[in-house]
C-alpha positions as CSV (number, residue, x, y, z in Angstrom):
1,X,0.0,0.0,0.0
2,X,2.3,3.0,-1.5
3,X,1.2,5.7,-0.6
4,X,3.7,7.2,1.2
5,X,2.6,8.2,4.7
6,X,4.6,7.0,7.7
7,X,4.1,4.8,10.7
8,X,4.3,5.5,14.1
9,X,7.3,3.6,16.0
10,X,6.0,1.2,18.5
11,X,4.7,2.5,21.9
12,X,6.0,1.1,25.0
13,X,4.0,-0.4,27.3
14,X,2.7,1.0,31.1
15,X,3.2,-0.6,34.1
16,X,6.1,-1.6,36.5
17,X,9.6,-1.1,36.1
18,X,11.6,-3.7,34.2
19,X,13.5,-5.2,37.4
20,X,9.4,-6.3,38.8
21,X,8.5,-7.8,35.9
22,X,9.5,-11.0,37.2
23,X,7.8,-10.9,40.2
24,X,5.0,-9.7,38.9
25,X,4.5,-12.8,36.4
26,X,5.9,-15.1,39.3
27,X,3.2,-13.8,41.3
28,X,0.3,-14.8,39.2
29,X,2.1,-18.1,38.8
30,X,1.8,-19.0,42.4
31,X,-1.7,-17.5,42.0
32,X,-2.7,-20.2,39.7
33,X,-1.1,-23.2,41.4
34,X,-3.3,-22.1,45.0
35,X,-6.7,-22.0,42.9
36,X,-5.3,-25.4,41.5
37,X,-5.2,-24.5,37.9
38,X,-2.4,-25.6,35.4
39,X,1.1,-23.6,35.8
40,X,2.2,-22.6,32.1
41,X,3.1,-25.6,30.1
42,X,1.3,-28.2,32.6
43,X,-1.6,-28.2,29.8
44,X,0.8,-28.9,26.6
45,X,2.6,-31.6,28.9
46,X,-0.3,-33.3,29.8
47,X,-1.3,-33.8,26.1
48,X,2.0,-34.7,25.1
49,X,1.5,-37.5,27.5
50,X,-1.5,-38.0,25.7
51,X,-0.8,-38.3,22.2
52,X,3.0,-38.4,22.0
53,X,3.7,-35.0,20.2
54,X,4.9,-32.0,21.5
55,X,3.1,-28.7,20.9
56,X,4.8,-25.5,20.1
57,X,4.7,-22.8,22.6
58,X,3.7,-19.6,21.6
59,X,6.4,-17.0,20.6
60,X,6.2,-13.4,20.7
61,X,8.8,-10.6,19.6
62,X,9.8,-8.5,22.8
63,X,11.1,-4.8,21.9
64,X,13.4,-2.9,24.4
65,X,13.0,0.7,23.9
66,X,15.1,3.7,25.0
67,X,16.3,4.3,28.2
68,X,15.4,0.9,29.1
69,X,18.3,-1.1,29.8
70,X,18.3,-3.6,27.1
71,X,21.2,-6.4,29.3
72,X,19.0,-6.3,32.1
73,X,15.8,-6.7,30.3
74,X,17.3,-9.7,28.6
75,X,19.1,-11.3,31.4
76,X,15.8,-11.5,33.9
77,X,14.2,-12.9,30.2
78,X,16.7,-15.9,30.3
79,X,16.7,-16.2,34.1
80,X,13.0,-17.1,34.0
81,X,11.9,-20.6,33.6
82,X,8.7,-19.8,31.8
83,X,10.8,-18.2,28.9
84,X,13.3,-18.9,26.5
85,X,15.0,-16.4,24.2
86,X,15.3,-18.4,20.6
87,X,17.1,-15.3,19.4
88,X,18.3,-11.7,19.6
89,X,18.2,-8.6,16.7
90,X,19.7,-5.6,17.6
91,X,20.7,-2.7,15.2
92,X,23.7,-1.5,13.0
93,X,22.1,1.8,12.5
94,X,22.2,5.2,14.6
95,X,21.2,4.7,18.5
96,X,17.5,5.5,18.9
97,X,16.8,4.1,15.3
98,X,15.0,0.9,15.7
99,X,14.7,-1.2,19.1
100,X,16.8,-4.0,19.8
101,X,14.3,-7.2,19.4
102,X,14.5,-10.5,21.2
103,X,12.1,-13.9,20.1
104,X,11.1,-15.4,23.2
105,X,8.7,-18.4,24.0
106,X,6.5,-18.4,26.1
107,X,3.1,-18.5,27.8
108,X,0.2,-15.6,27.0
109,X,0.1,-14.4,30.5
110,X,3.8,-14.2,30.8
111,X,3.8,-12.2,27.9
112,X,0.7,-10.2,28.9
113,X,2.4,-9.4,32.0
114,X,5.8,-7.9,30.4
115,X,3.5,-6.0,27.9
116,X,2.3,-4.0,31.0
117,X,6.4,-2.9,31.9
118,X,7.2,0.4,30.5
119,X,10.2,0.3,28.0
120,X,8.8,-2.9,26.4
121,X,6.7,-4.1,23.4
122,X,5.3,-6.8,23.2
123,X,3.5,-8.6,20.2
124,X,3.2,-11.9,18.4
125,X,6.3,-13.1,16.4
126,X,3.9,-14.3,13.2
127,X,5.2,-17.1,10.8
128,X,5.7,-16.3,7.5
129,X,4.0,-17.4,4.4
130,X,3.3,-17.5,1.1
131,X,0.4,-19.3,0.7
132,X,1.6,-20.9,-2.2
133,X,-0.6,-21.8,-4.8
134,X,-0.9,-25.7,-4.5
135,X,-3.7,-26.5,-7.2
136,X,-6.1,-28.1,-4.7
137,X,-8.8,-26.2,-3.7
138,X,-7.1,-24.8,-0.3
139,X,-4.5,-22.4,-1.0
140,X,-3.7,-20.0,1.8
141,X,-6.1,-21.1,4.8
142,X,-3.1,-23.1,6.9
143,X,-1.0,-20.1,5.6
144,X,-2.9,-17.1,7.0
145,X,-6.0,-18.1,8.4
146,X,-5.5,-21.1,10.9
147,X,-6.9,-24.5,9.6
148,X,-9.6,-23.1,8.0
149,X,-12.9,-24.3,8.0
150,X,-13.2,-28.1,7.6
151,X,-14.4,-30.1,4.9
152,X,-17.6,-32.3,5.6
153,X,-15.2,-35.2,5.0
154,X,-13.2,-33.8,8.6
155,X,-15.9,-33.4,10.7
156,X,-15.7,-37.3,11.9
157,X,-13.7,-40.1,10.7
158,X,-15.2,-42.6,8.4
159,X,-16.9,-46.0,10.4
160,X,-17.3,-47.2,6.9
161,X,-14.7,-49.3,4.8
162,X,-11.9,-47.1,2.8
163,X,-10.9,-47.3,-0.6
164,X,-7.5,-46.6,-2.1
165,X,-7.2,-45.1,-6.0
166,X,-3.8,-45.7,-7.0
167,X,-2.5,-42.8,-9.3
168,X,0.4,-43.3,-12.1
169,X,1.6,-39.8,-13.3
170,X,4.0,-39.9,-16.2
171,X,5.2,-37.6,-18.5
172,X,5.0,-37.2,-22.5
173,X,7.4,-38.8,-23.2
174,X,6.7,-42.3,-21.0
175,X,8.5,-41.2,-17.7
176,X,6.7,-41.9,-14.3
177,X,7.5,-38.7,-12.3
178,X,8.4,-38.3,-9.0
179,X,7.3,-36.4,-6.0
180,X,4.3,-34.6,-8.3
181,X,1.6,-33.6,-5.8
182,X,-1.5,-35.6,-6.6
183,X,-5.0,-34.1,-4.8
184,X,-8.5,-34.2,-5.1
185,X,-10.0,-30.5,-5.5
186,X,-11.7,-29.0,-2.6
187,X,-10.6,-31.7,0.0
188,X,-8.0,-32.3,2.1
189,X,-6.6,-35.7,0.9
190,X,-3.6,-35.2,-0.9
191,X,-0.4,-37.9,-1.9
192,X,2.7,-37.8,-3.1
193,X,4.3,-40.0,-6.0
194,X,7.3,-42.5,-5.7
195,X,10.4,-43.2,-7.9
196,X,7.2,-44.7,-9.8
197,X,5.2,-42.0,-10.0
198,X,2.8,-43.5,-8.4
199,X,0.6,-42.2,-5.5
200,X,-2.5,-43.8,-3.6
201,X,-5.1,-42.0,-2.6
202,X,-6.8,-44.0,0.9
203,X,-10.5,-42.1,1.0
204,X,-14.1,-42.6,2.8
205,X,-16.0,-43.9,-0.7
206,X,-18.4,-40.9,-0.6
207,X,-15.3,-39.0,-1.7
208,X,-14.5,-41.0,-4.9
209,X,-18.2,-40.8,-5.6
210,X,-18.4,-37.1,-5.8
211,X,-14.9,-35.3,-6.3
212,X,-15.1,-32.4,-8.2
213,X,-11.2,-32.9,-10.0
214,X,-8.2,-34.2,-9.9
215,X,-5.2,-31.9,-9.9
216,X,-1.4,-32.8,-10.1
217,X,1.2,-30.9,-9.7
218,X,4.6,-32.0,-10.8
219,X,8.0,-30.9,-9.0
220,X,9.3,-29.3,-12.4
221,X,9.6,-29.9,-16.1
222,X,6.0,-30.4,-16.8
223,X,3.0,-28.6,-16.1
224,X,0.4,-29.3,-13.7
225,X,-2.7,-31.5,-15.0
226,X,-6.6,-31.0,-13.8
227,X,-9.1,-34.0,-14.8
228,X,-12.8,-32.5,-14.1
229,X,-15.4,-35.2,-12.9
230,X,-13.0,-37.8,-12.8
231,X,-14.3,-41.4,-12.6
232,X,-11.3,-42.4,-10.1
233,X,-11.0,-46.5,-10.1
234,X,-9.9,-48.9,-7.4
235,X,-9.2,-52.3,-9.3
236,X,-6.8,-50.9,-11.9
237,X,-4.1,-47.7,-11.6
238,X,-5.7,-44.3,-12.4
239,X,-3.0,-42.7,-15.5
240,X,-2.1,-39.4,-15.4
241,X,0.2,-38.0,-18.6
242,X,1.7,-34.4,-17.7
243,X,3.1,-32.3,-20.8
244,X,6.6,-31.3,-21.0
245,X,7.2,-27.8,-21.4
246,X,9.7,-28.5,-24.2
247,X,6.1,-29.3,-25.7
248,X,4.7,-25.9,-25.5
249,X,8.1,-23.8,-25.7
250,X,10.0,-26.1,-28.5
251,X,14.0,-26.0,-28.0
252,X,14.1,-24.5,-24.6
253,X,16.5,-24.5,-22.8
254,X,18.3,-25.1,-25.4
255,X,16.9,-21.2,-27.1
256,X,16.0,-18.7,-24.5
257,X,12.2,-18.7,-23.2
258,X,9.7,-16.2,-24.7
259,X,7.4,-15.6,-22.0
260,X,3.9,-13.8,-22.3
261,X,4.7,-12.2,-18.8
262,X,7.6,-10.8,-20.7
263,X,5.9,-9.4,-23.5
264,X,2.1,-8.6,-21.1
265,X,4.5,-6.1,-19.7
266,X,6.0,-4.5,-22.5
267,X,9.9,-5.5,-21.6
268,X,9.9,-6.6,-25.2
269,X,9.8,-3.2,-26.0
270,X,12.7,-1.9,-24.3
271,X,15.9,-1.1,-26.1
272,X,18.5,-3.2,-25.6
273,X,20.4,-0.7,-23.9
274,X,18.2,-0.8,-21.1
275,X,19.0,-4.2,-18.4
276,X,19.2,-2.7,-14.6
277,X,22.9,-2.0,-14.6
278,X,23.9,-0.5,-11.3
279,X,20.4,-1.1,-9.0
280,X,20.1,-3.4,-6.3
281,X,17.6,-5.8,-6.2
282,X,17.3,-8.0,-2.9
283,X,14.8,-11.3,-3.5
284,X,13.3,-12.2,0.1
285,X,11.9,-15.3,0.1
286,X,13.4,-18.9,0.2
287,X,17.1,-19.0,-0.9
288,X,18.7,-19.5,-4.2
289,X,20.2,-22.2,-5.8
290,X,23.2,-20.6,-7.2
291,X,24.4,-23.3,-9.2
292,X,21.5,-23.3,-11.5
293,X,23.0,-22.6,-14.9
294,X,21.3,-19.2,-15.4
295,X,22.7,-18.1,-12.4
296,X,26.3,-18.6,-12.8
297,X,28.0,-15.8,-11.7
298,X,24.7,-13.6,-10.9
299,X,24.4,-13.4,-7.4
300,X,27.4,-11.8,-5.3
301,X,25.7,-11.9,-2.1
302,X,23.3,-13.0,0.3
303,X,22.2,-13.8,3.4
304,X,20.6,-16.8,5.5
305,X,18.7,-15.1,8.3
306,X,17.2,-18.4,9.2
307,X,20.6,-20.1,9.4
308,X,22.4,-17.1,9.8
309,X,25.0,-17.5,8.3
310,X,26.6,-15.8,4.6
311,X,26.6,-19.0,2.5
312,X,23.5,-21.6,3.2
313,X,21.1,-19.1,1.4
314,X,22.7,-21.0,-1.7
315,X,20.0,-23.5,-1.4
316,X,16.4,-23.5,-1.9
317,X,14.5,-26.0,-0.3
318,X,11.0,-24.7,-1.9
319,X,11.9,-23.1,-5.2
320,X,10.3,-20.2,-4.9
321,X,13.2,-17.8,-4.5
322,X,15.2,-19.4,-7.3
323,X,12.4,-19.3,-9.5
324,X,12.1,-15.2,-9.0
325,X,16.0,-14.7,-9.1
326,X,16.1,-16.8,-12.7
327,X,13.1,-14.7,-13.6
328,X,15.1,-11.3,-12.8
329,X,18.6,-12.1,-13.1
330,X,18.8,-15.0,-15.6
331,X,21.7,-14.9,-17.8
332,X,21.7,-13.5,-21.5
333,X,23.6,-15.9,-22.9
334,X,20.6,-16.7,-25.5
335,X,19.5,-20.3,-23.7
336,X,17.3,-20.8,-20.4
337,X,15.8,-17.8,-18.9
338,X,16.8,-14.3,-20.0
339,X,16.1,-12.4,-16.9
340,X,14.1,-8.5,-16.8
341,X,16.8,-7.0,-15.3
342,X,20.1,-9.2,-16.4
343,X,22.7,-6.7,-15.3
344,X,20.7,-5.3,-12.0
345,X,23.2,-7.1,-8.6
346,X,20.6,-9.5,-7.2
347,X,21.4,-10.5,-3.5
348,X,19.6,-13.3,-1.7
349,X,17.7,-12.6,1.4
350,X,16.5,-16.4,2.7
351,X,13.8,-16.0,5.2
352,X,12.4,-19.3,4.4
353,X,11.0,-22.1,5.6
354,X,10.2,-21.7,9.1
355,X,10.6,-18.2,8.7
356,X,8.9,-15.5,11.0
357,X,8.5,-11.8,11.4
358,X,11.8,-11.5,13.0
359,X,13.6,-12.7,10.3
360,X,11.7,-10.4,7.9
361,X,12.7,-7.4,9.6
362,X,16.8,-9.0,10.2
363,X,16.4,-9.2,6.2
364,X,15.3,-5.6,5.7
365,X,18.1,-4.6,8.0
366,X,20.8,-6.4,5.9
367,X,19.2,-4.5,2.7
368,X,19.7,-1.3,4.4
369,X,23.1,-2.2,5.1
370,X,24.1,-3.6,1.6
371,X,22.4,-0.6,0.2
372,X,19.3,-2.3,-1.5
373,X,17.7,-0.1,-4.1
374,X,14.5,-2.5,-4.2
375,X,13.3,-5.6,-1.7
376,X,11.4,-8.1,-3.5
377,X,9.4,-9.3,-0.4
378,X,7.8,-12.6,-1.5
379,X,6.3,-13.6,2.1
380,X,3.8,-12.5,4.5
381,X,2.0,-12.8,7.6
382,X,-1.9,-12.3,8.7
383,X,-2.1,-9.5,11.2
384,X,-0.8,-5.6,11.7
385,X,3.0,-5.6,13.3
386,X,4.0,-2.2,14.4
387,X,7.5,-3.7,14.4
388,X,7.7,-4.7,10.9
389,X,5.7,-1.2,9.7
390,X,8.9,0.8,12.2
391,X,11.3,-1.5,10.2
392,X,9.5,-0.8,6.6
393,X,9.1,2.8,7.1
394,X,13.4,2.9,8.1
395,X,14.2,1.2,5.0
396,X,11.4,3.7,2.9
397,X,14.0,6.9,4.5
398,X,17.2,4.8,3.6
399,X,15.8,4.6,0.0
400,X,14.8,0.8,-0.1
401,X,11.8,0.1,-2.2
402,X,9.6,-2.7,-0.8
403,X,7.3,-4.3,-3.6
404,X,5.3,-7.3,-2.2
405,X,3.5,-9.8,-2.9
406,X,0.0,-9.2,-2.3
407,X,-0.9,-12.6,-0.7
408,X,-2.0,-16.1,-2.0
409,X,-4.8,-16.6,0.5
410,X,-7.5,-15.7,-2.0
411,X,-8.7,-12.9,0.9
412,X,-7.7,-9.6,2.0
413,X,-3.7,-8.1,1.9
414,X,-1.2,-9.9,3.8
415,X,1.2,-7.7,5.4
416,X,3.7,-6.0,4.8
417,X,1.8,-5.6,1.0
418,X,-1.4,-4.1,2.9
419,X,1.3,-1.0,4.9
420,X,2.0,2.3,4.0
421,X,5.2,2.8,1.8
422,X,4.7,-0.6,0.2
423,X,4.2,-1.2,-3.0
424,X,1.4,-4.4,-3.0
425,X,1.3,-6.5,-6.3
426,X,-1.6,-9.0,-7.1
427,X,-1.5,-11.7,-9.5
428,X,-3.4,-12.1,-13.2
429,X,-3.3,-15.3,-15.6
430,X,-4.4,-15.6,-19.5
431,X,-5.8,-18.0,-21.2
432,X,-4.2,-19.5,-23.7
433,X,-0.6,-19.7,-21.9
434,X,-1.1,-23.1,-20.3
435,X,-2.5,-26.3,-22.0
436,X,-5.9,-26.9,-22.2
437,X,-6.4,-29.0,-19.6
438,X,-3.9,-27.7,-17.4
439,X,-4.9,-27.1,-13.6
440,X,-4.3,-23.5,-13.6
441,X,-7.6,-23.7,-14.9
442,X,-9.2,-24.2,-11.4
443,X,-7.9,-20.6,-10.4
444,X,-10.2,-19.0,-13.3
445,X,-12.4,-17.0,-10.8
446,X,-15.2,-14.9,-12.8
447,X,-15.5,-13.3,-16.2
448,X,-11.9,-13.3,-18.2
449,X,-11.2,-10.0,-20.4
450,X,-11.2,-10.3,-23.8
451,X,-7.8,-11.3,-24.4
452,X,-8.9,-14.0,-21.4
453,X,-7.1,-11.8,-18.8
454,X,-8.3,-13.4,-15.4
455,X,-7.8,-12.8,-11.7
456,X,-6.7,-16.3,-10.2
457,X,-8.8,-17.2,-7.1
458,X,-6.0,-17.2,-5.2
459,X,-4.8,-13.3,-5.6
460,X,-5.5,-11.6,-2.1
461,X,-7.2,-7.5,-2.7
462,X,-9.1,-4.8,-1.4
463,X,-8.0,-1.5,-0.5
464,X,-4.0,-0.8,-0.6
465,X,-3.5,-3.0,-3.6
466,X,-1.6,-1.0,-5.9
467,X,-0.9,-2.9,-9.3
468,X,-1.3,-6.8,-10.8
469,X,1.1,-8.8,-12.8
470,X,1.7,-11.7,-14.5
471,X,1.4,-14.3,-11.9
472,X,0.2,-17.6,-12.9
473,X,1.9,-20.5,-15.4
474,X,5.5,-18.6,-15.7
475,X,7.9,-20.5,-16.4
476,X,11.4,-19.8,-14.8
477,X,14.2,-22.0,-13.0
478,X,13.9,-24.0,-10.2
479,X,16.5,-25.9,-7.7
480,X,18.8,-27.2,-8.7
481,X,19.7,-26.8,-12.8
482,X,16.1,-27.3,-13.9
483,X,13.0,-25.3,-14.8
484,X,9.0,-25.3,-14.0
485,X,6.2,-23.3,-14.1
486,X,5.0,-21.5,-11.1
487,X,2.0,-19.2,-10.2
488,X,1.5,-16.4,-7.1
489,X,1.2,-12.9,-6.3
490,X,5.1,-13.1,-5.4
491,X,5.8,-14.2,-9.0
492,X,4.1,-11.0,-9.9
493,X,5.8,-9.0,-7.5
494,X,8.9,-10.2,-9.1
495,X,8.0,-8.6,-12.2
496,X,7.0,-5.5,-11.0
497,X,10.2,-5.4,-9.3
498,X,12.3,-5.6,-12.3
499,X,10.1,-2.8,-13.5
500,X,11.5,-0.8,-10.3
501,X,14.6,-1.4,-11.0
502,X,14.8,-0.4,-14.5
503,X,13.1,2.7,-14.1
504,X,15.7,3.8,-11.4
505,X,18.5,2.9,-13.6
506,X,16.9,4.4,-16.7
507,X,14.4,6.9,-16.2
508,X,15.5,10.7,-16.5
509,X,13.9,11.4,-12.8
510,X,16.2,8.7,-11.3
511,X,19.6,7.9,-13.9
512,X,22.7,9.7,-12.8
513,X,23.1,13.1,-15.4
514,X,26.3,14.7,-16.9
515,X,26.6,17.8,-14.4
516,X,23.6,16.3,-11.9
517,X,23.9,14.8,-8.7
518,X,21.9,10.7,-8.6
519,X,18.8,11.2,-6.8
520,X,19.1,10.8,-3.3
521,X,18.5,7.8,-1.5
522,X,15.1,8.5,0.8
523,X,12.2,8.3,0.8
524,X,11.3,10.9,-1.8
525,X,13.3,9.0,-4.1
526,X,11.0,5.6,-3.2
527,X,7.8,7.7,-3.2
528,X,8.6,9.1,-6.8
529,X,9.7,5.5,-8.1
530,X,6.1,4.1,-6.9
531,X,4.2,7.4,-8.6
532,X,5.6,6.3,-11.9
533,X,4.8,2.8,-11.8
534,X,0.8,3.2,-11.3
535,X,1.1,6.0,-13.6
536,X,2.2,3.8,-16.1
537,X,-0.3,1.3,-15.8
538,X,-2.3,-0.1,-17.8
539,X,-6.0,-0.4,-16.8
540,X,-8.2,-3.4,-16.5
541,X,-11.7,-2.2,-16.5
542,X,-13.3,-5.4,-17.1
543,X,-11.9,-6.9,-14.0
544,X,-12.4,-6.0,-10.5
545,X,-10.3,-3.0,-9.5
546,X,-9.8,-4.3,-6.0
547,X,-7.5,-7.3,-7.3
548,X,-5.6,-5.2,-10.0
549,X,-5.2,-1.8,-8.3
550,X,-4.5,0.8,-10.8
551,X,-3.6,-2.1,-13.3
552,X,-0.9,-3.8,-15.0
553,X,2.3,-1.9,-15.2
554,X,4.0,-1.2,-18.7
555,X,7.8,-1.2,-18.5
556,X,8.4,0.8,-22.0
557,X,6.2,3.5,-20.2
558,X,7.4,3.6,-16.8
559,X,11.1,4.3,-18.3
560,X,9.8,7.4,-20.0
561,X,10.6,5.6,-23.9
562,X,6.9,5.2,-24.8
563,X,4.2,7.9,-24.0
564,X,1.7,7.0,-21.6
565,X,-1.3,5.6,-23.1
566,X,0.8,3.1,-25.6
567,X,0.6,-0.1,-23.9
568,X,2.2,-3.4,-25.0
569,X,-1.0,-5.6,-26.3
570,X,-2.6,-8.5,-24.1
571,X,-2.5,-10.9,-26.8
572,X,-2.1,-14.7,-26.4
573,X,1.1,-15.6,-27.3
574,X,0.8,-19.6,-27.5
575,X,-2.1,-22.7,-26.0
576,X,-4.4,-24.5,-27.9
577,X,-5.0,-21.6,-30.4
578,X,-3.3,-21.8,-33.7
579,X,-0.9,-18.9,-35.3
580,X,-2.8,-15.8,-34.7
581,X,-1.9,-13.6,-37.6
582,X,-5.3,-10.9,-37.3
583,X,-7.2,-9.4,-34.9
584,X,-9.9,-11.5,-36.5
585,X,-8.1,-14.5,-36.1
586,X,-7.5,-13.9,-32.7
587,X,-10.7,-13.1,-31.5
588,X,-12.4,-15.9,-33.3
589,X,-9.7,-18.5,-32.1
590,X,-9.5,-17.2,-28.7
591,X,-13.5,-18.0,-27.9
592,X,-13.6,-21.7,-28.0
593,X,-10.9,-22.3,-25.9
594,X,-12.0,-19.3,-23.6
595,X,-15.8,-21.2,-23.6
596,X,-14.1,-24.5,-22.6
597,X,-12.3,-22.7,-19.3
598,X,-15.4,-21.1,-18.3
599,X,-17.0,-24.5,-18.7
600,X,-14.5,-26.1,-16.9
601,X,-14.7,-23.8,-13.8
602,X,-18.3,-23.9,-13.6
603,X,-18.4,-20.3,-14.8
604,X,-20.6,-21.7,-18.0
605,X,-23.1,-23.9,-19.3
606,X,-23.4,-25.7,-22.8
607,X,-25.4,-23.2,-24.5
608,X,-23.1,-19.6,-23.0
609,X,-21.1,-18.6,-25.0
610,X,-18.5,-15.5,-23.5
C-alpha cells in the first residue's frame, strides 16, 4: 500500500519497572497453582503424554525501547523458567533508530504481563507465508487463516470401509515422475508420487463418488494437469500423462524462453540498452540455488537469516526464490531464462521455511546495510505488526523500495503488502498460456477480459492493492539446474520489481546526469519510483479494481521511452490456439478455448457462450 505516509514507531507499554516484571508474572504463577489450575506448560505436557507430540509454545517478539536497559531486560528474560529467548536482533544503525528485538517463547500471560512494563513491546512473532498456490482447492487457509474451515469429509472419521485409487503420473514422453503432488480439488486428501510416480489416494468412498477434479502438480519440467469429474477406479491404476514444457516452448533451454509475462508487460519493448545495470535488487523469500546454470556468476551476495550465516542461502528447499531470481537475473547468454533486469546485482535474502516476522525485519536490515535499491518481499504474515511497519518505514527513508507480494490466501492483503510505503502487487493469468487442460484452470475465478485476462482465485485485494502482474503458469528455473512453471502474487511482484529497478536505472527522474547529482537515497526517491509505476499502468476495467489496483504496469512507459497511453497488447502468445496472424483470427480462435475454461470452472453452461 504505497502511498507514502509513515508509521508510528511502536509504543512502549505502562506498568512496573523492568526489574518487577518478574515478580510480577511469578506472582500470578503461584496464584494459579493455589486456585489449582495448570502452571504454564502443565496443559501442553499433559497432552504430550496423551498423544505423543509436542506442541509449540507460543512466541512473541519483545522490543526494548530507549532508556530501558536492554542487558538487564534480557538477562531477567533468560533467568525465567517460563521463557526462553530463541534469538536476539539488535541494530547496526544510529542509537535511537530501531529497538533491539528478542524472540522469546513463552506463555500468553507471561507475555501479557511484560507488555504492561514500561520500555517494552510486546506482540506476536507471526510465521511467515506464502500461501503458495498448490492446485487443490485450499491455498492460503493453513497459511494465513488457521486450519480453515473443515471439509464435511473432517468433521468425523469414516466407520465405513476405505478405498484406495492408485495414481500413475507420467510424462510425455513415458517417464513416471516423481514427487508430483496428486490431490483431489476441494478436500484435504492429498499424496505424493514415488520413484514410480505413483501415489494412492486412501479415501471414505463418498469422496470418490463425488470429487469435483483431480489436480497434479509435478516438482518441475512439466506442467500441472486437472481432470474434471474424474471417474477415479480402485481395481486398476488411475494414468495421469503431464506435458513437458519442451512441448509448449519447443528448443528451450536449449533457445532462451519467450514468455507472455515478458511481452504482457512490454519489456519486449525496451531497447536493448536498457538491463538494470547499477540497481540493487534483494529477492526475500526462500534461498537460491546458485548453481542453476542461469545463475552462474549472478548473485554476489546474500544472506541466511534463518541459518544465519553468509553461504546456506545458496540452497532453496521450496523453489520459490530461485524461481524469481532466474526470472530477474537470468543470464543473456541466448538459452534458459533471459532475466528482466540481467545486469541489476541480485542479492539473496532467505527467510524461508520456518521463517517468521523477525527474520523479515533482520532481512530488511541487511538491505539497508548492503544498500538495497528495491526488496522483493515474496512472504507475508496475517495480522498488523507495528514492528515490521517501524522497520519498513526505516528502509522507505534509507531509499529501499519494498514491492510485495499481495498474498496467495484468495482474501484480504497480507502484510507488509497491505502498509503504508509498500508497493502491494496481485496476481493475473491468461488463457491461452497453459495447455488446455492444465490445472491453472481451477484458479479462473469470474468473467476473463477479452484477451482472457483473469484474476486467479487465489490473488489476495481490497483496499491498498496498488498494481497486478503476470502471476500464474511462468515459467522460470527451479533448484537445482532445472525449470517449471510457477503461479502467485510473489511471482508477480517479481515482475513488477524488475520494473523498479529499471526505471531507477533508466528513467530521466532517477539515472545519474552529466553535471547532476543521482537522486538521493530516501524516501522521496521511493515515493517518486512508486508514482511512476501506477502511472504507467495499464487499466483493466473489465476486472475487479480491488484485485488489479490501478492495473498492469507497462515497462516501455514507466522508463519514459513510450508515452503513456501506448501499452504493450494483451494478446495470447501460445495454447491451444493456432498462429494468430489478425485481430480477426484472434478473436475468433481465442472464444472456443475461452468457452471450454469457463465450462471447466463452472463459470458456463453448454449453451453460453462469452
Amino acid at each position: 500500500m504505497a502511498n507514502g505516509s509513515r508509521e508510528p514507531k511502536p509504543a512502549a507499554g505502562r506498568g512496573r519497572q523492568a526489574s518487577g516484571a518478574q515478580g510480577e508474572a511469578g506472582g500470578a504463577r503461584t496464584a494459579e497453582s493455589r486456585t489449582g489450575e495448570a502452571k504454564p506448560g502443565q496443559a501442553s505436557r499433559r497432552s504430550a503424554a496423551r498423544t505423543g507430540i509436542r506442541t509449540r509454545r507460543d512466541r512473541y517478539l519483545v522490543a526494548v525501547m530507549p532508556p530501558t536497559d536492554v542487558r538487564a531486560v534480557l538477562a531477567q528474560l533468560e533467568e525465567d523458567p517460563a521463557c526462553t529467548v530463541v534469538r536476539t536482533v539488535g541494530t547496526v544503525h544510529p542509537a535511537g533508530a530501531f529497538p533491539r528485538l528478542a524472540a522469546v517463547e513463552m506463555p500468553a500471560d507471561r507475555a501479557a504481563a511484560l507488555a504492561r512494563v514500561p520500555g517494552l513491546h510486546i506482540e506476536p512473532d507471526q510465521p511467515l507465508g506464502r500461501a503458495a498456490v498448490r492446485y487443490d482447492g485450499r491455498a492460503g487457509h493453513a497459511a494465513f487463516h488457521g486450519l480453515g474451515a473443515p471439509d464435511a469429509h473432517e468433521l468425523d472419521a469414516p466407520a465405513g470401509t476405505l478405498r484406495t485409487a492408485a495414481v500413475e503420473v507420467g510424462d510425455d514422453a513415458g517417464r513416471p515422475i516423481e514427487g508430483a503432488e496428486v490431490s483431489l480439488y476441494g478436500t484435504a486428501f492429498t499424496a505424493y508420487t514415488g520413484a514410480e510416480g505413483r501415489a494412492e489416494l486412501t479415501v471414505p468412498p463418498d469422496v470418490l463418488a463425488s470429487v469435483r477434479a483431480l489436480v497434479v502438480h509435478p516438482p518441475r519440467a512439466c506442467w500441472p494437469v486437472v481432470v474434471n469429474r474424474p471417474l477415479l477406479s480402485v481395481d486398476a491404476p488411475n494414468r495421469v500423462t503431464c506435458l513437458r514444457i519442451t512441448e509448449t516452448h519447443p528448443d528451450f533451454p536449449d533457445r532462451q524462453l519467450d514468455s507472455w509475462g515478458t511481452r504482457a508487460m512490454g519489456f519486449d519493448r525496451l531497447p536493448p540498452t536498457h538491463r538494470g545495470h547499477g540497481v540493487r535488487i534483494a529477492v526475500i523469500d526462500s534461498g537460491v540455488a546458485a548453481g542453476h546454470p542461469d545463475l552462474s556468476d549472478r548473485i554476489p551476495a546474500g544472506r541466511d537469516v534463518i541459518g544465519q550465516d553468509d553461504k546456506s542461502w545458496e540452497e532453496d528447499l521450496i523453489g520459490g526464490g530461485t524461481h524469481n531470481a532466474v526470472l530477474l537475473a537470468g543470464r543473456d547468454d541466448g538459452s534458459g531464462v533471459v532475466g528482466l533486469t540481467p545486469e541489476a546485482e541480485v542479492y539473496a535474502c532467505r527467510i524461508a521455511p520456518e521463517g517468521w516476522t523477525l527474520d523479515l525485519v533482520e532481512a530488511l536490515d541487511y538491505c539497508i546495510e548492503q544498500r538495497i535499491d528495491v526488496a522483493l518481499i515474496a512472504y507475508g504474515f496475517p495480522e498488523h505488526s507495528p514492528l515490521v511497519a517501524a522497520k519498513i518505514e526505516e528502509a522507505r527513508r534509507n531509499g529501499v523500495a519494498c514491492v510485495a507480494a499481495a498474498g496467495d490466501s484468495g482474501g484480504a492483503l497480507s502484510y507488509p503488502a497491505a502498509l503504508p510505503g509498500v508497493l502491494a502487487v496481485g496476481a493475473i493469468g491468461q488463457l491461452g498460456t497453459f495447455p488446455p487442460d492444465g490445472a491453472d484452470l481451477v484458479h479462473l475465478d469470474g468473467r476473463p477480459t477479452p484477451e482472457g485476462v483473469f484474476v486467479p482465485r487465489f490473488s489476495a485485494g481490497g483496499p491498498g492493492l496498488d498494481c497486478c502482474a503476470p502471476g500464474l503458469a511462468i515459467v522460470s528455473g527451479l533448484p537445482p539446474t532445472s525449470y517449471g512453471p510457477r503461479g502467485g502474487t510473489g511471482t508477480a511482484a517479481a515482475h513488477v520489481a524488475a520494473v523498479a529497478a529499471l526505471v531507477l536505472a533508466h528513467h530521466p527522474l532517477f539515472r545519474p546526469e552529466p553535471g547532476r547529482s543521482q537522486a538521493a537515497r530516501d524516501s522521496i526517491r521511493v515515493d517518486r519510483l512508486f508514482a511512476v509505476i501506477r502511472a504507467s499502468c495499464r487499466p483493466l476495467p473489465q476486472l475487479d479494481p480491488s484485485r488489479v489496483g490501478a492495473g498492469l504496469p507497462d515497462a516501455a512507459v514507466a522508463v519514459g521511452i513510450a508515452p503513456q497511453g501506448t501499452y504493450a497488447p494483451v494478446a495470447v502468445p501460445y495454447g491451444p490456439m493456432p498462429a494468430l496472424v489478425t485481430r480477426e483470427d484472434q478473436a475468433a480462435a481465442l472464444l472456443e478455448p475461452l468457452h471450454a475454461a469457463m465450462r471447466a470452472a463452472g463459470l458456463a453452461g453448454e449453451e453460453e457462450r462469452p
